[in-house]
C-alpha positions, -999 to 999 in steps of 0.1 A, spaced: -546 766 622 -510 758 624 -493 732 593 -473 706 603 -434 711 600 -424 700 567 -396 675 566 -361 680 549 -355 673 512 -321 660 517 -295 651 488 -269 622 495 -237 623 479 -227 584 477 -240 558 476 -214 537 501 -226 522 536 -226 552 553 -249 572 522 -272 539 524 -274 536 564 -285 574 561 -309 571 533 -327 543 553 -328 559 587 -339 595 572 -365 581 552 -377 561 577 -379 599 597 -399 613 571 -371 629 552 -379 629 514 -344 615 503 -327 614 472 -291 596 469 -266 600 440 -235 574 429 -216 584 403 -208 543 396 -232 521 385 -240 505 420 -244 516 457 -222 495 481 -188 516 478 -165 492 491 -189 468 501 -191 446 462 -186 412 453 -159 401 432 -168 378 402 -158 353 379 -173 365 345 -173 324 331 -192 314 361 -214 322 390 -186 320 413 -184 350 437 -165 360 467 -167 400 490 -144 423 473 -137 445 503 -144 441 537 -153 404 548 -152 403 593 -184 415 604 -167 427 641 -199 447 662 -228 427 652 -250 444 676 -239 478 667 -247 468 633 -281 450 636 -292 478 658 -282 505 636 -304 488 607 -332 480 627 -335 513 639 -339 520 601 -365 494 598 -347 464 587 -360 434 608 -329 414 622 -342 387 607 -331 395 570 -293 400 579 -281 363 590 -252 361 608 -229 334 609 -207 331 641 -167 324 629 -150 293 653 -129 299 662 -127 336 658 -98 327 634 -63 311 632 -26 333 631 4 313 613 37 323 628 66 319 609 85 290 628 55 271 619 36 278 650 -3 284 656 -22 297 675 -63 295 672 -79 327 686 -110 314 707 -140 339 717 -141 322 754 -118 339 773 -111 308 793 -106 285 760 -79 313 746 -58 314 784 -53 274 775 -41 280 740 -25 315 750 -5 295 778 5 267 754 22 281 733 34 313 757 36 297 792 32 324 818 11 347 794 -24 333 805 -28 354 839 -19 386 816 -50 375 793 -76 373 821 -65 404 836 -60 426 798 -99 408 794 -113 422 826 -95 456 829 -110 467 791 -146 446 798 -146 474 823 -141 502 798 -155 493 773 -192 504 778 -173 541 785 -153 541 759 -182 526 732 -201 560 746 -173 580 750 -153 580 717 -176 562 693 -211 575 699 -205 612 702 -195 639 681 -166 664 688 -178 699 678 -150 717 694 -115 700 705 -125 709 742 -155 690 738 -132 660 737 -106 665 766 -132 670 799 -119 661 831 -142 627 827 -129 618 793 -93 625 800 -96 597 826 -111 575 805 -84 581 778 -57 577 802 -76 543 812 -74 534 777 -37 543 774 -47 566 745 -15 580 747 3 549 737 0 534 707 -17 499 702 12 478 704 26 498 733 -7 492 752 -6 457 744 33 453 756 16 465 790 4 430 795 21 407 770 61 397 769 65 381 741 65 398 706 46 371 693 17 375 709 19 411 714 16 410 674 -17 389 680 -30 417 703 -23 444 681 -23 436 644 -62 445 648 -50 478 642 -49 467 604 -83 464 602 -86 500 600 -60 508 579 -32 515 611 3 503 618 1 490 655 30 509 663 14 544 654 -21 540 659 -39 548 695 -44 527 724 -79 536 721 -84 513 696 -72 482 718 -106 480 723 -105 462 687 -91 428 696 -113 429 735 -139 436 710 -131 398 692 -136 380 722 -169 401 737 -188 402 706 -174 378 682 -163 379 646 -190 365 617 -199 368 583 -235 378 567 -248 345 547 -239 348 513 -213 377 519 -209 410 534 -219 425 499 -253 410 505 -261 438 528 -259 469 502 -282 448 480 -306 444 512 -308 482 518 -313 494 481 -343 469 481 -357 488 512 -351 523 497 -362 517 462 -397 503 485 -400 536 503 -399 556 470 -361 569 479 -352 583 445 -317 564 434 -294 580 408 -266 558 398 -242 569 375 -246 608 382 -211 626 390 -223 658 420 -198 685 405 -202 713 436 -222 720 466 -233 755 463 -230 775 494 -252 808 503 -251 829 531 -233 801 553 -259 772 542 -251 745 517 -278 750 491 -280 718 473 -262 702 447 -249 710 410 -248 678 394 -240 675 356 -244 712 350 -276 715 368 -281 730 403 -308 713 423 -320 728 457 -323 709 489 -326 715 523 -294 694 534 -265 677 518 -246 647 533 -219 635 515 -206 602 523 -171 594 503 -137 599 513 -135 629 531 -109 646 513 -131 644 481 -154 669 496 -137 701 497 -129 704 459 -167 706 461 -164 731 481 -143 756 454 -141 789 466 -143 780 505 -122 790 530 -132 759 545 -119 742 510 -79 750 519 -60 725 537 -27 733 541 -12 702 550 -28 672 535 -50 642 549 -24 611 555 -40 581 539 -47 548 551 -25 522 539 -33 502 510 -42 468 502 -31 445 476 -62 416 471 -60 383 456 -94 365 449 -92 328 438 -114 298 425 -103 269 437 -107 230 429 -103 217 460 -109 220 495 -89 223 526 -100 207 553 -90 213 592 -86 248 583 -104 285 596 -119 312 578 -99 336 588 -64 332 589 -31 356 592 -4 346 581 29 369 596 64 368 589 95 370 610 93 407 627 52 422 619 67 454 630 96 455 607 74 444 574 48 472 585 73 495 587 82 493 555 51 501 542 38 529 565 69 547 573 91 541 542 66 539 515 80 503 502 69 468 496 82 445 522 105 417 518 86 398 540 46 404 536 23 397 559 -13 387 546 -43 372 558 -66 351 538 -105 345 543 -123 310 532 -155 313 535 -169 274 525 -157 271 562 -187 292 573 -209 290 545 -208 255 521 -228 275 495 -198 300 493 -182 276 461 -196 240 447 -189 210 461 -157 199 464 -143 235 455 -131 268 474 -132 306 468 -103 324 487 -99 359 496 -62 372 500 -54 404 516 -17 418 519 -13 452 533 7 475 513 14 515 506 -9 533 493 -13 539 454 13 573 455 48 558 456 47 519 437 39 511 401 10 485 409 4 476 372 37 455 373 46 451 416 13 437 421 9 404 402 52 402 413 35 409 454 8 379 446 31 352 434 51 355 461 22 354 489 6 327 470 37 307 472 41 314 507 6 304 515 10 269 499 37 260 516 26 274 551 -11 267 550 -28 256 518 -8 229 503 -18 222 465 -28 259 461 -12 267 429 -24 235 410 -58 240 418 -62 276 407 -93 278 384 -93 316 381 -79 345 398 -83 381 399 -60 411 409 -68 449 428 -40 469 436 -40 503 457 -42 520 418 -75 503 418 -87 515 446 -74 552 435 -96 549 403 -129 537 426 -125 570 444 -104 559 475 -83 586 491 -47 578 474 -61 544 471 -60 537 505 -83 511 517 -100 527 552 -102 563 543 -78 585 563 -51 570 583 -64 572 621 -33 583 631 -31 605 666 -39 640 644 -63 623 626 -84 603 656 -111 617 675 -115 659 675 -84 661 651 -112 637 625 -131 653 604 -171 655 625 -202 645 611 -209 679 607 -177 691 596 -175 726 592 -192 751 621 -193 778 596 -216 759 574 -251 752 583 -268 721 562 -237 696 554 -229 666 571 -207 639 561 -202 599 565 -179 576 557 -145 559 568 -126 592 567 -154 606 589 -154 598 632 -155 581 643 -138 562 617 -134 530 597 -148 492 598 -188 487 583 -206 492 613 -184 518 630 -190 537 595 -229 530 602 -231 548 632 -214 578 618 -241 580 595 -262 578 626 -249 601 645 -246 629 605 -282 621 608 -291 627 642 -275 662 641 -293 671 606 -328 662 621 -321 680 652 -309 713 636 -337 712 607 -355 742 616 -382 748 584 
């Protein structure tokens, strides 16, 4: 009589979103799962900032919940009813501050934006309606195309089919080029292409495939989980510590032993430990010194980070009323100030930043009467600035700039504030303290990424994360780890 196949003892390196959304849908497979953090919580970049002389609290890293049905779908297919991740909507989506004092209020309804686009931009509308229905029509193809499969081999990438579709989604361009397609004026082709930021990429060098980011705005939406996005980590551990997934927090994995081309398991302080599959989720470029003594280990031109981040959290006395969550706030030429940071390495004279409220959305975010704001300002990574000393000079000058363009009173009202520079984010274990992993760059996007499973020479390692395809952004990270966990099943052979 024949035994049942046994299922995979499978080690997790990290503990981020991607090493959670693949503990919870490999347990829920029958895999017997154990997942190692060297920090004392899961979550990665996924925390909550804190006040330590209060309960005031406010997300430390990412805040805009973008693909809420790729991310509800992801966790329900781990067995997390939709019910216990509430979703706020964000209306409007959010509000961009130009720097003659202009606004404009991004709308979800396509019909709603055409009036504000053509109010401010008259003549711009009809190029609206027609950039919303050409991508609503790619964007099921693309969704399948580029985000939900893997790309084993470069050819696998450029078939006759998905060549067409790339050409369709003016791959070839950058975003900002692809958005000058339909727009005239610089203005607003900075409001269709600044998107780019969210995943750590200059508009002007990162590919028109992505332009399915700010169609993606309108289609979906943008919200916020209740309570912050940081509740969700907290949410998942709960589930796997139920299931009996063994959590090791604090524990630093040293190598990943490899034998006759199969990962073998794990050496974690000193000690080997056998399994039958390792996924490590982390910045991809921390893998290979795991990996010492691998061809696969050499690289002989680096990974280009993301760009950096420099992040402002605030406690507030006050409120500010007729006001939206999300708000961007750019200065005179977007392109120019980018520039300075992802081609020349520098601190722009003129930041842009954005800033997220969340008492708009959520009342219980602070007490009555009283905010906590969240301040983002892109920046270069943590390789070429001294952060301990250009940081706090970077936030006085954006919170100056944001009370006088948006926030009036700001300064007086500051109850407590708190500081991360890219050098922070370097000592969490971000790849040169870059905020979204690998730069998704042309040589970096798509085949040129590293896979979910990245090296064909080794059988039983996968990997998740940002630096992973099909890239950055929570739930786009989720369904990587879908996707590393998909292929593990299907080659498990006991």
């Amino acid at each position: 009589m024949s035994r049942a196949p046994r299922s995979p003892r499978v080690a997790i390196v990290g503990g981020g979103i991607g090493g959670l959304t693949a503990a919870l849908l490999l347990s829920r497979r029958g895999a017997e799962v154990t997942l190692l953090e060297s920090r004392d919580r899961l979550g990665g970049r996924i925390a909550f900032e804190r006040n330590e002389s209060d309960t005031r609290r406010i997300d430390q890293g990412p805040t805009i919940v973008l693909l809420p049905e790729m991310l509800l779908s992801i966790l329900e297919e781990g067995g997390i009813e939709r019910e216990r991740i509430k979703l706020i909507e964000s209306d409007p989506l959010y509000r961009i501050h130009y720097s003659d004092g202009r606004t404009m209020t991004k709308r979800r309804d396509p019909g709603e934006q055409a009036k504000e686009i053509e109010r401010l931009f008259p003549g711009q509308s009809e190029p609206f309606l027609r950039y919303m229905k050409e991508v609503r029509s790619l964007y099921p193809g693309a969704q399948k195309a580029v985000l939900e499969r893997t790309f084993p081999r470069k050819r696998d990438f450029f078939t006759p089919r998905q060549v067409r579709m790339l050409g369709r989604l003016q791959a070839h361009r950058s975003v900002r080029a692809a958005a000058a397609r339909y727009f005239k004026h610089e203005d607003l082709i900075d409001a269709y292409s600044l998107q780019s930021l969210y995943i750590g990429g200059e508009p002007s060098g990162t590919p028109g495939v992505y332009s399915i980011l700010p169609y993606a705005e309108h289609d979906f939406g943008i919200w916020m989980i209740e309570g912050g996005y940081a509740r969700l980590p907290v949410i998942l551990e709960e589930e796997l510590r139920s299931r009996g997934v063994d959590i090791r927090l604090n524990t630093r994995v040293e190598r990943l032993p490899v034998e006759d081309g199969r990962c073998r398991g794990i050496v974690a302080d000193g000690v080997k430990e056998d399994f039958d599959a390792v996924l490590f989720n982390g910045d991809f470029p921390h893998l290979l010194p795991l990996l010492e003594g691998r061809p696969e280990a050499v690289r002989r031109k680096p990974y280009r980070p993301s760009s950096g981040c420099v992040l402002v959290y605030i406690g507030a006395s006050k409120r500010w009323e007729d006001t939206a969550a999300h708000q961007f706030f750019l200065p005179d030429s977007l392109t120019e100030s980018l520039q300075a940071i992802f081609k020349r390495g520098m601190i722009p004279a003129n930041p842009s930043f954005y800033v997220f409220n969340p008492v708009v959305l959520d009342g219980n975010a602070a007490p009555e009467g009283e905010s906590v704001l969240y301040f983002l300002i892109p920046a270069p990574d943590a390789s070429r600035i001294p952060w301990s000393k250009e940081g706090r000079r970077l936030a006085r000058k954006v919170l100056r700039a944001a009370e006088q363009r948006g926030f009036p009173g700001l300064r007086e009202s500051l109850k407590w504030i708190k500081l991360r520079t890219p050098e922070d984010a370097r000592q969490d274990g971000n790849y040169e303290g870059g905020s979204f992993g690998i730069a998704p760059i042309l040589a970096q996007s798509g085949p040129y990424r590293p896979q979910p499973r990245p090296f064909k020479s080794i059988d039983g390692l996968y990997a998740a994360g940002a630096s992973v395809h099909p890239g950055g952004g929570v739930p786009i990270v989720m369904q990587g780890a879908r996707m590393a966990v998909n292929q593990l099943m299907e080659e498990w052979n006991p």
